[in-house]
C-alpha positions in Angstrom: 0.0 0.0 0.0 1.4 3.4 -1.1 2.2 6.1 2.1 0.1 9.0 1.4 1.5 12.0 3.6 -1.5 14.4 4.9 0.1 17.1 7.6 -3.6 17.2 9.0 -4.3 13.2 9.3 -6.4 11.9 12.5 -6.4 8.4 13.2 -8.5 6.3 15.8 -7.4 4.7 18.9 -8.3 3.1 22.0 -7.7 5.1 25.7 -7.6 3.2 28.3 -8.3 4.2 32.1 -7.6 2.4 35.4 -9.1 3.7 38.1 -9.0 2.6 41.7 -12.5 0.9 42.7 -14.4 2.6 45.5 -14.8 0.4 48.9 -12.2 -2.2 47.5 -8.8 -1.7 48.2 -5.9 -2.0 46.2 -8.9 -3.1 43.3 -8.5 -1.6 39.8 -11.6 -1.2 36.6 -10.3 -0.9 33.4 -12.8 1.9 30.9 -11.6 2.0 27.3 -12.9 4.8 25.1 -11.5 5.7 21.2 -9.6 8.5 20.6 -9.3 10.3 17.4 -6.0 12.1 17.4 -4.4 14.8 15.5 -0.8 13.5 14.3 1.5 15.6 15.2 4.9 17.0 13.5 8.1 16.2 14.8 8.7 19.7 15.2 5.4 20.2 17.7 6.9 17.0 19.6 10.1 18.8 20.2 8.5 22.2 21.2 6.8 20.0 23.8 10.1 18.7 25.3 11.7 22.3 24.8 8.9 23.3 27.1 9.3 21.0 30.0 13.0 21.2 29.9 13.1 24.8 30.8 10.7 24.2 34.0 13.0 24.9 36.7 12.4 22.0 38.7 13.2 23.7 42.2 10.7 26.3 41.2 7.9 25.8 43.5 5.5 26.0 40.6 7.6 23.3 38.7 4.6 20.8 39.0 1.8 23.5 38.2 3.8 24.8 34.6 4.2 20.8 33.2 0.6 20.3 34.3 -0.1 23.3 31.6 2.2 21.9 29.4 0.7 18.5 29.3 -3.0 20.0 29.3 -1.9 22.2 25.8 -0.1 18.8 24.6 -3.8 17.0 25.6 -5.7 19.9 23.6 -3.8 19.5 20.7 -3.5 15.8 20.3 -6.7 14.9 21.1 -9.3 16.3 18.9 -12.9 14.2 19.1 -13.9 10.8 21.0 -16.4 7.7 20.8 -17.7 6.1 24.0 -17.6 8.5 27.0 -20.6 9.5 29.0 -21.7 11.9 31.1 -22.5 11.0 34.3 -26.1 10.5 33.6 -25.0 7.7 31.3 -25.6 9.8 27.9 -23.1 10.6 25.8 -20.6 13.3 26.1 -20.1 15.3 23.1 -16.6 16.5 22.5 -15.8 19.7 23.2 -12.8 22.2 24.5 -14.8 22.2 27.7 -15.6 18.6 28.3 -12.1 18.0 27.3 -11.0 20.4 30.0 -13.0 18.8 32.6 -11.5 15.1 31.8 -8.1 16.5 32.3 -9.6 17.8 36.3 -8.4 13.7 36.8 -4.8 13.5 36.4 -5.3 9.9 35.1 -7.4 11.1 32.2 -4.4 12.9 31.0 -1.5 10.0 31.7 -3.5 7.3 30.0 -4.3 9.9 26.7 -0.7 10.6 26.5 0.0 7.0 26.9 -2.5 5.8 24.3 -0.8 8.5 22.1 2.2 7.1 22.4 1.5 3.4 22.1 0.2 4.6 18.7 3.4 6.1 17.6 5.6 2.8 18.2 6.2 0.8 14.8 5.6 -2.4 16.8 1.8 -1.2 18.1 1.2 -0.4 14.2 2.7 -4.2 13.4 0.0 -5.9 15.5 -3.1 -4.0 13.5 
């Protein structure tokens, strides 16, 4: 199959999240919903790291400014989803908001930027 380069492509893929389970200690739950992603240029990948390399991590804000970082990374990468509802069981369109309120959970955010990644390895893309 020929490459076809678009600067603009979105692709699919699952996010997983693991979340502790309430009354049952040391017990996980797995929820999976699908991504779609913006693919991002090498050059917006090393912007990132530029960023968090000039945090100062003594700064007593060090934690706060990569948060910000990583919610702008969040924003850019991901860009609709399938499968997530609200919590009346409905489902939750995307939107910069409802994006914003995922990322309130920390995990959100790691298992996005995790899902990203596993994406971007040539031996996930071997297995589909």
């Amino acid at each position: 199959m020929p490459f076809q380069f678009t600067a603009d492509a979105t692709f699919k893929w699952p996010v997983t999240i693991i979340k502790p389970v309430p009354d049952q200690p040391g017990q996980t739950t797995s929820h999976e919903f699908i991504g779609v992603f913006k693919q991002q240029m090498q050059h917006a990948h090393d912007a990132l790291n530029d960023s968090l390399n000039e945090i100062d991590p003594r700064s007593p804000t060090a934690l706060e400014e990569a948060a910000a970082i990583n919610r702008e990374w969040y924003r850019q990468i991901l860009v609709d989803w399938e499968d997530i509802l609200d919590g009346e069981g409905q489902p939750l369109p995307f939107s910069a908001a409802n994006l914003d309120l995922l990322l309130t959970d920390p995990v959100v955010g790691l298992c996005i930027s995790k899902a990203y990644n596993a994406s971007q390895k040539q031996d996930a893309q071997k297995k589909n």
